[in-house]
C-alpha positions in Angstrom: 202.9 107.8 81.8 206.8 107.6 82.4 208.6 108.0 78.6 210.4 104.3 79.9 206.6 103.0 80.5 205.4 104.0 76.6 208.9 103.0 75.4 208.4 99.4 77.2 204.7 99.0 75.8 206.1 100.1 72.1 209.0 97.0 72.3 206.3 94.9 73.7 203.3 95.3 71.2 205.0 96.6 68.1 202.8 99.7 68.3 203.6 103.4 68.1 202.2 105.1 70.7 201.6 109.0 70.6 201.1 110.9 73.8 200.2 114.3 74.0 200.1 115.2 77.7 197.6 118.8 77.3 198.4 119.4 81.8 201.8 120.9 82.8 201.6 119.7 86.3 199.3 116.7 87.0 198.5 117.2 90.6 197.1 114.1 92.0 197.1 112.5 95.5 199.4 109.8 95.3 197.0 106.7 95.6 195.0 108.2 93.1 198.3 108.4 90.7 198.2 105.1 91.6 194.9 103.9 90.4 195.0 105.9 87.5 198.5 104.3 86.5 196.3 100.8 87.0 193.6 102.1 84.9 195.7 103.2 82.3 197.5 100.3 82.1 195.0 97.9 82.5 193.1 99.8 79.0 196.4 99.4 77.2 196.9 95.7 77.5 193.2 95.7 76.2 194.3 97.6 72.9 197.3 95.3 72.8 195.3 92.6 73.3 192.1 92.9 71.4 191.9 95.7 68.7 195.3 94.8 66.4 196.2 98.1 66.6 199.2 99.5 65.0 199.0 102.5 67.0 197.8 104.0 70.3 197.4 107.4 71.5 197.0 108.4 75.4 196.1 112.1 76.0 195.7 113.8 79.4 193.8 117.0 79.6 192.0 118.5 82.1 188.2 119.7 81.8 185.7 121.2 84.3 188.4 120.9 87.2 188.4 117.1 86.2 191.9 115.2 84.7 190.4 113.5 82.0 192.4 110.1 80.3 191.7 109.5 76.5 193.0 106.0 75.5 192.3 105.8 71.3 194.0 102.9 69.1 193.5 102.3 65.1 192.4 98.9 65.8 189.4 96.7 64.5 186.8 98.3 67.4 184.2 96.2 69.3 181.5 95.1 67.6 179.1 93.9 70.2 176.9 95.1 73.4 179.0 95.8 76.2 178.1 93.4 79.3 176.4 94.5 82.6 178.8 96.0 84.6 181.3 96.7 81.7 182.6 99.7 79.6 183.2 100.1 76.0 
């Protein structure tokens, strides 16, 4: 995510956010940026929403010719069954 984009989600929540970005060049076609951006986004309001984290970490990386996202927070966890049709 753009340095501005962490920097606003930092004033906003309080948290520290690390992000260590593992791909040099993310190569994406540019409505799939866009979704990802969503995506991303969208699992960052949850952590500042529902696990009282203090801090986030976003890494990109890519495996087995796949980008892969990692979204991990310090926060409290979930303690029940996810719902059908929904992702822990």
């Amino acid at each position: 995510m753009p340095c501005n984009t962490v920097d606003e989600f930092c004033d906003r929540t309080g948290m520290t956010m690390t992000t260590p970005n593992r791909v040099a060049n993310l190569e994406l076609p540019l409505e799939h940026e866009l979704q990802v951006f969503h995506i991303v986004r969208e699992a960052l309001a949850n952590v500042a929403n529902h696990s009282a984290a203090t801090r986030a970490w976003l890494t990109v990386e890519r495996s087995a010719g796949h980008y892969v996202f990692t979204i991990a927070d310090n926060g409290a966890g979930y303690g029940g069954a996810p719902r059908e049709g929904h992702y822990v």
